[in-house]
ROBA-987167 format. One record per residue (C-alpha): residue in three letters; x, y, z negated. Coordinates in Angstrom, 2 decimals. Layout:
BEGIN
tornu ALA; u X; v Y; w Z
...
//
This chain:
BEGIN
tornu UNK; u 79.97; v 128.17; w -11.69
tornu UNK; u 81.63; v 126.03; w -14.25
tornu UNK; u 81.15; v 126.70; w -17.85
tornu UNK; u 84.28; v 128.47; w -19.09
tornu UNK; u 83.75; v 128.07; w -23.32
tornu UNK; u 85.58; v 125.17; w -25.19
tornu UNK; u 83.84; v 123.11; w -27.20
tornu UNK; u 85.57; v 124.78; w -30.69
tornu UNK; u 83.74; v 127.82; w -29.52
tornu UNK; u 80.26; v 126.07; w -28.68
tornu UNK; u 81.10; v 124.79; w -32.69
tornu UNK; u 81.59; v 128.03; w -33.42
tornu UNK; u 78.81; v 129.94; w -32.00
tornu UNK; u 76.59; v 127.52; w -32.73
tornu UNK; u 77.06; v 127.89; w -36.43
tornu UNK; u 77.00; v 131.64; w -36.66
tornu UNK; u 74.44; v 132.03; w -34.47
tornu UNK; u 71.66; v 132.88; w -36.95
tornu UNK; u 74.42; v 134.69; w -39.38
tornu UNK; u 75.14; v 136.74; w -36.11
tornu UNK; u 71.89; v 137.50; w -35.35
tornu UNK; u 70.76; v 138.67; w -39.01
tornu UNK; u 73.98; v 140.64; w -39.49
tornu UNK; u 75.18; v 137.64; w -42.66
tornu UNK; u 78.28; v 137.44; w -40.90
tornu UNK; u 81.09; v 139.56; w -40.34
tornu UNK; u 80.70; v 141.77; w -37.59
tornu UNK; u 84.32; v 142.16; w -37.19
tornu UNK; u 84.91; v 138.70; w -36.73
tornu UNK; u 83.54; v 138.15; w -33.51
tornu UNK; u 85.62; v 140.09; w -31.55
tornu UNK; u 89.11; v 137.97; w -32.49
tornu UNK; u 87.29; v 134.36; w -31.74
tornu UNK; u 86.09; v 135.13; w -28.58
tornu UNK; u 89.74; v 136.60; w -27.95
tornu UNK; u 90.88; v 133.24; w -29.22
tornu UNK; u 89.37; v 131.59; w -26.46
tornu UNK; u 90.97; v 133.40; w -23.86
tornu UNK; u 87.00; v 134.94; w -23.03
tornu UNK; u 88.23; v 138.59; w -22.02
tornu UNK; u 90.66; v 137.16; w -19.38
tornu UNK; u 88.24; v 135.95; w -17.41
tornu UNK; u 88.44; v 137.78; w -13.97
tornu UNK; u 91.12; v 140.17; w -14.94
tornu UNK; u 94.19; v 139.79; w -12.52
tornu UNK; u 97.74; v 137.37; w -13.89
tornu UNK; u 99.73; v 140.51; w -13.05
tornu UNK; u 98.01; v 142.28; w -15.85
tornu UNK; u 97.96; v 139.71; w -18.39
tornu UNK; u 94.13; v 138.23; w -17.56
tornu UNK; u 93.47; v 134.68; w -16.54
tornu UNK; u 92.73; v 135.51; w -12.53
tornu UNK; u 89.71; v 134.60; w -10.55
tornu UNK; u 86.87; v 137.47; w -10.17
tornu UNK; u 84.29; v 139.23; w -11.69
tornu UNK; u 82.02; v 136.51; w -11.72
tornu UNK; u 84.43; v 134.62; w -13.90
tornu UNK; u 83.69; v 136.69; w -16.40
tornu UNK; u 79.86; v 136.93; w -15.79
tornu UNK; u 80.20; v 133.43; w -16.37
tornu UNK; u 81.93; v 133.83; w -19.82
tornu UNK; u 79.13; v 136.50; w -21.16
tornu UNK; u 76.58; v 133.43; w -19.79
tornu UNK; u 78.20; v 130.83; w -21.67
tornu UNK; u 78.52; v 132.47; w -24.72
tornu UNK; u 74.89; v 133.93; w -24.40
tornu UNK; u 73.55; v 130.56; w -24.32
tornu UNK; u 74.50; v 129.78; w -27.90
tornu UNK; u 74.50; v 133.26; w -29.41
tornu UNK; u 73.05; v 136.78; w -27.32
tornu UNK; u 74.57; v 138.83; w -30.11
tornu UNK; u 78.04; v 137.48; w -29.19
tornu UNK; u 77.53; v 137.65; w -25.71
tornu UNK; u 76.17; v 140.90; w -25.93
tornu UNK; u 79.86; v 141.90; w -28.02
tornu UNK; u 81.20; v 140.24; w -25.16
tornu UNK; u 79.77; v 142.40; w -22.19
tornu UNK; u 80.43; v 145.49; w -24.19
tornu UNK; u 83.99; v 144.54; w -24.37
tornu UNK; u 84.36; v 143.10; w -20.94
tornu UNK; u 82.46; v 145.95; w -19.35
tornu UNK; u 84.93; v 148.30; w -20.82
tornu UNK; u 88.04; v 146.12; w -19.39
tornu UNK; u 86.77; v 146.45; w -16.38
tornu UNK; u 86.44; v 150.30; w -16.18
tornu UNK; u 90.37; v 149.87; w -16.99
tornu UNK; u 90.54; v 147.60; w -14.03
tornu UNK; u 89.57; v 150.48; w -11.91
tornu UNK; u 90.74; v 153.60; w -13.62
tornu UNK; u 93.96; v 154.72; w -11.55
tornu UNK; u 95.59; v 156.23; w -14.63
tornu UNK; u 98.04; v 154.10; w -16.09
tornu UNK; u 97.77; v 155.73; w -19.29
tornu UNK; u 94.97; v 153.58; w -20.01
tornu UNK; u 95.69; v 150.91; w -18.55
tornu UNK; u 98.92; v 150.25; w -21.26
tornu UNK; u 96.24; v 149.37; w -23.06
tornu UNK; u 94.71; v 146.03; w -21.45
tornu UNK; u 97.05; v 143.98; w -23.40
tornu UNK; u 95.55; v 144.88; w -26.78
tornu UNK; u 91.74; v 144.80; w -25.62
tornu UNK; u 92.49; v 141.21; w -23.71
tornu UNK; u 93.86; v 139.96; w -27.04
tornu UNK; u 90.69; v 141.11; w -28.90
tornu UNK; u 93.34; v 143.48; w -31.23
tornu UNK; u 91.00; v 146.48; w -30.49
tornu UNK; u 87.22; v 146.97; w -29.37
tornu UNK; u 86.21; v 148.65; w -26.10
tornu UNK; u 82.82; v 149.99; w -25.79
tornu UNK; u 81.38; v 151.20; w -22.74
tornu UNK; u 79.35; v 154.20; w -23.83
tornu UNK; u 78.22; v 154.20; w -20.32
tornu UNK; u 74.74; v 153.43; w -20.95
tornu UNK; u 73.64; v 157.54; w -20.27
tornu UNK; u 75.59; v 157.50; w -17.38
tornu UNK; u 74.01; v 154.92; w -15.22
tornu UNK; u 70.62; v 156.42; w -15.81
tornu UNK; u 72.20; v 159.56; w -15.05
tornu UNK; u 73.14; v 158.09; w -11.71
tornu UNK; u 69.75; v 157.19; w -11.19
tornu UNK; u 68.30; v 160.47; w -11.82
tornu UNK; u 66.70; v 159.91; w -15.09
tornu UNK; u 68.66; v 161.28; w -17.63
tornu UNK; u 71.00; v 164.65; w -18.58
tornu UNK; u 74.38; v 163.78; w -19.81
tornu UNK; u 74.65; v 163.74; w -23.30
tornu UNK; u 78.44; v 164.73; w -23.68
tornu UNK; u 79.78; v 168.18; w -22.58
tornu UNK; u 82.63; v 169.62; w -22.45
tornu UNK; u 84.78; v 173.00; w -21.93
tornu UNK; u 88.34; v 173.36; w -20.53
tornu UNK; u 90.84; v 174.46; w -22.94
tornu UNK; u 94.37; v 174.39; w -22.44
tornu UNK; u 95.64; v 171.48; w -20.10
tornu UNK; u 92.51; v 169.54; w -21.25
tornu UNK; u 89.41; v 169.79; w -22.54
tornu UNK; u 87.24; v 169.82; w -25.69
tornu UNK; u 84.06; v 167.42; w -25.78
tornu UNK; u 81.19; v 167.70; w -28.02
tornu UNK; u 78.09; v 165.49; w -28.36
tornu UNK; u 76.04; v 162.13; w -29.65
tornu UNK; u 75.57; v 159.11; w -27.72
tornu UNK; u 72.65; v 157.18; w -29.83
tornu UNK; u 73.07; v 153.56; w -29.04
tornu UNK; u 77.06; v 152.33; w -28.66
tornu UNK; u 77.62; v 148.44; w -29.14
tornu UNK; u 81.10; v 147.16; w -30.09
tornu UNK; u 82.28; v 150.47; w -31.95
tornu UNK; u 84.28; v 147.59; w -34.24
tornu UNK; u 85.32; v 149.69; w -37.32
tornu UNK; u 88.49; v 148.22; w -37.25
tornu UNK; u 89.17; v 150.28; w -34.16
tornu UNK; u 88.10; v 150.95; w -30.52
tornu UNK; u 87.92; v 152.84; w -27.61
tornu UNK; u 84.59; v 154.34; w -25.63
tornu UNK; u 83.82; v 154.55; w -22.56
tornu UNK; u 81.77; v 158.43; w -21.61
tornu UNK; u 80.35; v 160.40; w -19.06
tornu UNK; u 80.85; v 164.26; w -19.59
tornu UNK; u 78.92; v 167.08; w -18.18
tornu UNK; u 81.51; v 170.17; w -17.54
tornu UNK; u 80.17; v 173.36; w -18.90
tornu UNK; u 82.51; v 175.05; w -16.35
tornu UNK; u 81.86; v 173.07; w -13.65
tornu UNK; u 78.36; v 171.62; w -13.54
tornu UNK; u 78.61; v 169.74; w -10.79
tornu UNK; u 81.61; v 167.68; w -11.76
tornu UNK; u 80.98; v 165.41; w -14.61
tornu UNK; u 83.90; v 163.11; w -15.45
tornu UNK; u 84.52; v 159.76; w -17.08
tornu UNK; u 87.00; v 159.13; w -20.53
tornu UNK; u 88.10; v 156.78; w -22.91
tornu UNK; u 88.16; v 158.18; w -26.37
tornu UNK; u 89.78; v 156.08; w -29.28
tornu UNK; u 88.21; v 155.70; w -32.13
tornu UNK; u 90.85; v 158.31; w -34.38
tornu UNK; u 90.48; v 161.12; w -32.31
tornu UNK; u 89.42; v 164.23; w -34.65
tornu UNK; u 85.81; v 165.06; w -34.86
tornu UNK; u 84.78; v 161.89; w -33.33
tornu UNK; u 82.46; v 159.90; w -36.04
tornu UNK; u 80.66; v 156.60; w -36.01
tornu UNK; u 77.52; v 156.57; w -37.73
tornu UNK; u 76.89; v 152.87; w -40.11
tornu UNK; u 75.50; v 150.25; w -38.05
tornu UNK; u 72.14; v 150.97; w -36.58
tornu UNK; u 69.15; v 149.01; w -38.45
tornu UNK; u 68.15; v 146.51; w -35.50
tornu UNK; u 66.00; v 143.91; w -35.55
tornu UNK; u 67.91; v 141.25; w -34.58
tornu UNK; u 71.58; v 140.79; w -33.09
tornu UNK; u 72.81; v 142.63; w -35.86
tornu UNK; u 76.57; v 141.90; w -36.54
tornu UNK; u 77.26; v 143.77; w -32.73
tornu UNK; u 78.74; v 146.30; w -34.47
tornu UNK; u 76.04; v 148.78; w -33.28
tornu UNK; u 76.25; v 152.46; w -33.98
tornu UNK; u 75.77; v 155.96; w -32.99
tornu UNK; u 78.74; v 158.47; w -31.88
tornu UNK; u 79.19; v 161.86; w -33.10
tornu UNK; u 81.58; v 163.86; w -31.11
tornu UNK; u 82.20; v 167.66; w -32.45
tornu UNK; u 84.94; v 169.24; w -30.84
tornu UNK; u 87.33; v 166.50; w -30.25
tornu UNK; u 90.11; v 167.23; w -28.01
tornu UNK; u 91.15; v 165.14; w -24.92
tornu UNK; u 93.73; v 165.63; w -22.45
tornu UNK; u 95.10; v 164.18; w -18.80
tornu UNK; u 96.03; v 160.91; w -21.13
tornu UNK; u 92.00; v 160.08; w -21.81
tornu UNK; u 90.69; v 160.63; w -18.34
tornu UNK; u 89.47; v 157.32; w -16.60
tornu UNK; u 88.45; v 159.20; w -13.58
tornu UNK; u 87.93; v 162.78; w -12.78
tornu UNK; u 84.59; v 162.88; w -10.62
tornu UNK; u 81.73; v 160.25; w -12.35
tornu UNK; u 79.62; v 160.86; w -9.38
tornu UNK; u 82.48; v 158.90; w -7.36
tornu UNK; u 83.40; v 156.17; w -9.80
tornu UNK; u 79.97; v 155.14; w -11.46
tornu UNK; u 78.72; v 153.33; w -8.56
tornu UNK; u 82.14; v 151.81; w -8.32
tornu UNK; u 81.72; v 150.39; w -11.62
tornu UNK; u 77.59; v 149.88; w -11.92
tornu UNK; u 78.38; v 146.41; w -10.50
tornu UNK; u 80.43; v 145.31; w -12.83
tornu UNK; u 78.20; v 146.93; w -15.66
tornu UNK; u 74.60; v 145.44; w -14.45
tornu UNK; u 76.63; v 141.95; w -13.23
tornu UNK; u 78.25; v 141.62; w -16.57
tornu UNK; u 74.82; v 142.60; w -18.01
tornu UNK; u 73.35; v 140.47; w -16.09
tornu UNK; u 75.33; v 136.95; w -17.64
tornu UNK; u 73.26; v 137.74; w -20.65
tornu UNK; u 70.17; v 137.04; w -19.40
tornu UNK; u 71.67; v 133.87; w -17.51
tornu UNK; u 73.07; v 132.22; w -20.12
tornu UNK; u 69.47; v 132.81; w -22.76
tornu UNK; u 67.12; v 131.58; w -19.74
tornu UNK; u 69.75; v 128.30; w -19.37
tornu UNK; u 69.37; v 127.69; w -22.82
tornu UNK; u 65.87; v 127.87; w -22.84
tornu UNK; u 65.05; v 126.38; w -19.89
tornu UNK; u 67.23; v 123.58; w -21.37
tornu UNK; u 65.42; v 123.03; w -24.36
tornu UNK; u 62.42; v 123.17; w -22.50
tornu UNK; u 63.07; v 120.43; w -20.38
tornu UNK; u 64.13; v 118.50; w -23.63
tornu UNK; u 61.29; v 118.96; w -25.44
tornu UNK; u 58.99; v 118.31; w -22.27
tornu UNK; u 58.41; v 114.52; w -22.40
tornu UNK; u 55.48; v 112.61; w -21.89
tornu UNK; u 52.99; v 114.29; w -24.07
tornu UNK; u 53.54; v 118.00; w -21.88
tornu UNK; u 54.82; v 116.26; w -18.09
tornu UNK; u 52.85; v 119.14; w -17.09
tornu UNK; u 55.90; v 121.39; w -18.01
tornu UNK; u 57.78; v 119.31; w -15.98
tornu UNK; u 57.01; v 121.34; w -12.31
tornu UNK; u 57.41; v 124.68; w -13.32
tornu UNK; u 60.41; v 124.36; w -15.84
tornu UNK; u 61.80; v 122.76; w -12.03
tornu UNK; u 60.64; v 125.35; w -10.54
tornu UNK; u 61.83; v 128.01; w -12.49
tornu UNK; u 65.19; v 126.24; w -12.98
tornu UNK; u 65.72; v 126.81; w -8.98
tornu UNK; u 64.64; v 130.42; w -9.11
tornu UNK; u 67.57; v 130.96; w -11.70
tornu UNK; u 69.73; v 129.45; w -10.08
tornu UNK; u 68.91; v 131.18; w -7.08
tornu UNK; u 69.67; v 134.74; w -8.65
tornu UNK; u 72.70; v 133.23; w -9.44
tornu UNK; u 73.72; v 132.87; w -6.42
tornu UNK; u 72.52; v 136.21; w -5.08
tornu UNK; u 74.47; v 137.81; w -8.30
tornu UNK; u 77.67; v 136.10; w -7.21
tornu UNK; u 77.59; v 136.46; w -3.77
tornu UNK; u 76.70; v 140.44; w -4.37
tornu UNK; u 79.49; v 140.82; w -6.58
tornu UNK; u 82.60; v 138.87; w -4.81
tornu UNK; u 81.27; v 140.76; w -0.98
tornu UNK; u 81.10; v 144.22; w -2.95
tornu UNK; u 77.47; v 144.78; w -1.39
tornu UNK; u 76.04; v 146.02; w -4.91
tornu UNK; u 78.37; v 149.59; w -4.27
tornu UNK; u 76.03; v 150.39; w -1.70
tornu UNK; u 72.90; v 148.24; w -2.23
tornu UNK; u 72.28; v 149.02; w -6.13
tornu UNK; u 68.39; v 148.32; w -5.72
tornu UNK; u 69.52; v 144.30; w -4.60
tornu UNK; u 71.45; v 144.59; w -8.01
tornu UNK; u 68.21; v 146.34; w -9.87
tornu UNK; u 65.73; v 144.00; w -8.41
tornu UNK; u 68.48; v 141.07; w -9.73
tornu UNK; u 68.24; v 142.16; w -13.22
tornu UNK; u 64.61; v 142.86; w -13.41
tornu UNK; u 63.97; v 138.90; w -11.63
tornu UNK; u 66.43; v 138.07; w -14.55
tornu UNK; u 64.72; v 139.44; w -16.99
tornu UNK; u 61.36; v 137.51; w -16.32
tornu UNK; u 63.19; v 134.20; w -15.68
tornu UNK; u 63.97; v 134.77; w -19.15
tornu UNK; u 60.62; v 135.79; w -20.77
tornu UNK; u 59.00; v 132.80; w -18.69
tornu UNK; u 61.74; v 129.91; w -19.93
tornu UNK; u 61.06; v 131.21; w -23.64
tornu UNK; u 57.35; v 130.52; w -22.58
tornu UNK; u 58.13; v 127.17; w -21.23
tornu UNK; u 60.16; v 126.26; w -24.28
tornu UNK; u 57.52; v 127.41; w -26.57
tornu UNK; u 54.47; v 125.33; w -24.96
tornu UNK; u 57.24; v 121.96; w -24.99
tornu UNK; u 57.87; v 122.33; w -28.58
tornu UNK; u 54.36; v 123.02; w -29.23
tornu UNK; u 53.19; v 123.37; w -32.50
tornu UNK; u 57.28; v 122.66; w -34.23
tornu UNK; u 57.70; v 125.98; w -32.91
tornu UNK; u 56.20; v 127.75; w -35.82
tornu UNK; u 57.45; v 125.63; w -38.55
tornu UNK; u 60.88; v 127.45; w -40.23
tornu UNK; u 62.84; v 124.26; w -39.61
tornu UNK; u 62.46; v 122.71; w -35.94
tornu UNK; u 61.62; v 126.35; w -34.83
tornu UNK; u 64.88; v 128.20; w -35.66
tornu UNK; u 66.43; v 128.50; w -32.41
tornu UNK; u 63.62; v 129.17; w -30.67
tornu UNK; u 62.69; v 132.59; w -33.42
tornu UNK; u 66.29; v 133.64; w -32.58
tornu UNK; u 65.88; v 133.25; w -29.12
tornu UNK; u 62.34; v 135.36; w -28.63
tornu UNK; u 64.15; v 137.62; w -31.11
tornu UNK; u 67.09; v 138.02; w -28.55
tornu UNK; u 64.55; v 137.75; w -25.55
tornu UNK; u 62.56; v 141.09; w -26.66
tornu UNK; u 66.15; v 142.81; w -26.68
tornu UNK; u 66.32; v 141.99; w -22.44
tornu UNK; u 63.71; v 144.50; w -21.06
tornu UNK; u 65.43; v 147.04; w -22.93
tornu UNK; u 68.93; v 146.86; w -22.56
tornu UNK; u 69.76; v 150.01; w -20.98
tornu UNK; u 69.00; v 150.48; w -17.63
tornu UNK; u 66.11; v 149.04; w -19.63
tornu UNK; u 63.15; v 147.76; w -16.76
tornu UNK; u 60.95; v 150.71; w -17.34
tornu UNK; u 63.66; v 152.42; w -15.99
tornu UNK; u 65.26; v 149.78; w -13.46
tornu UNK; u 61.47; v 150.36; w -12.00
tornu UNK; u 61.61; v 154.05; w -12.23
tornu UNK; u 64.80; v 154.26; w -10.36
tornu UNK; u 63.13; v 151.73; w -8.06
tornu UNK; u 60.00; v 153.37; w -7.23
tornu UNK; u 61.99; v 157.29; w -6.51
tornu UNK; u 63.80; v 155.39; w -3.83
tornu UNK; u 61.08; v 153.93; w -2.54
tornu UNK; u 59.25; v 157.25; w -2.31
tornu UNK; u 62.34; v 159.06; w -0.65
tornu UNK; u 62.42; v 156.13; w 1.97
tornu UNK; u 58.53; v 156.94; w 3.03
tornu UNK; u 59.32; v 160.73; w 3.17
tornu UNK; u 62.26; v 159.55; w 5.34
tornu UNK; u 60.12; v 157.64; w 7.62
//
């Protein structure tokens, strides 16, 4: 796929890259210059103001921006992941609102994190709710959000119905709906100016206006593609980038990096392949452990190219100077296995199908 950034953007990126990652810069900035460059388009239909093509389009764009920055790609997914739950909410309500996300005038989160590993089984929702009126009233913390710009934003939620149990439903909540709070930004390690936080809800109202779909059970693996694909780009765009600094750093002195930066080159661009083919034929809907073995092959790609770059830089690596990038990037790499579905759990959900299959047989 080609690469979708311009070269203003590359500029950009690649000097707020370390600001980005130690939270220096602006948090609030990112979200109007990736706008700028027409990033949240990508994949969203003409008739709705987006830039056409597919969903791989815009795995693409969270690949090319990940390769110069994982803290803006990572703003990036959160917003596009959100977009896309607008792209397949049926209530129009909510969809008014594409214009102002595509422009980058408000921040979408997706929230959704406690939903997909609710889907697989390994985790309670953490929002509940009870019907009052014509709609209901929702109450609850989600721990971990990423985008929650304090300039405003929506999130994306699963709630558990205290008066029907077995009927959780998806919403979008905006950020000034009362009793919904968002804690300061959470003290991470790295990737800092994500504009990370934790969300309070204590009785905050919602009605028809709010609902992206009435049954989760139904609509979650609808959207997991799009949420693990989009994930997914992450990971794509930080093994490209090392793998490409590997390969520069690899000359004479360490030819014996040569072969298996090659070698591992092909086996990411394989996965590639399988994530956009998956994607475009819709096979992930119904095949989510091809899309869960995808992200955990992803995720080693990546710890092995930030090997291979390591042992071609070779000692440089560990002075302040020549081994900048590299910090940032094992910084950013340690975030990948646990990135929620983190792989713990990827092989958790995994391993319960596996045993169902055998009880099966």
């Amino acid at each position: 796929m080609a690469a979708v950034i311009d070269a203003e953007l590359v500029t950009w990126l690649d000097e707020m890259a370390e600001p980005l990652d130690s939270g220096a810069a602006d948090p609030g900035a990112v979200l109007p210059r990736l706008a700028a460059s027409g990033l949240f388009g990508a994949g969203v239909p003409v008739s709705l103001g987006g830039a056409g093509g597919d969903v791989t389009d815009a795995v693409e764009a969270v690949a090319g921006v990940s390769e110069r920055s994982l803290a803006a790609g990572f703003v990036l997914w959160g917003h596009r992941t959100f977009i896309d739950y607008l792209l397949h909410t049926r209530n129009e309500a909510l969809r008014r609102h594409l214009p102002d996300l595509i422009a980058g005038r408000v921040a979408g989160a997706t929230g959704m994190s406690n939903a997909m590993k609710f889907l697989s089984g390994l985790e309670e929702l953490q929002v509940t709710a009870r019907s009052e009126g014509g709609g209901f009233v929702v109450g609850g913390r989600l721990p971990w959000v990423t985008n929650l710009r304090a300039q405003g934003f929506w999130a994306a939620v699963a709630v558990a119905r205290a008066d029907a149990p077995g009927v959780p439903f998806c919403a979008a909540l905006p950020h000034d709906l009362p009793g919904l709070t968002r804690s300061p930004d959470l003290d991470l390690m790295a990737m800092r100016a994500t504009s990370t936080a934790a969300l309070a809800l204590v009785d905050v109202p919602i009605g028809p206006e709010h609902i992206l779909h009435p049954h989760a059970a139904s609509w979650l693996p609808e959207i997991r593609p799009g949420f693990l694909g989009l994930q997914c780009g992450m990971s794509i765009g930080l093994a490209r980038r090392a793998l490409a600094e590997a390969r520069a750093h690899a000359g004479a002195a360490r030819h014996v990096l040569q072969e298996p930066i090659a070698a591992l080159s092909e086996a990411l661009t394989e996965h590639e392949r399988l994530m956009r083919e998956g994607l475009r034929c819709g096979a992930f809907r119904l095949q989510a452990a091809a899309l869960f073995r995808l992200r955990i092959g992803l995720a080693e790609i990546v710890a092995e190219a930030l090997s291979l770059e390591l042992q071609a830089l070779g000692g440089r690596a560990y002075l302040n100077g020549p081994g900048r990038g590299v910090a940032r990037r094992l910084r950013e790499a340690a975030f990948v296995p646990l990135i929620t579905p983190s792989l713990v759990q990827l092989k958790a959900a995994l391993a319960a199908q596996a045993a169902v299959s055998e009880r099966v047989a």
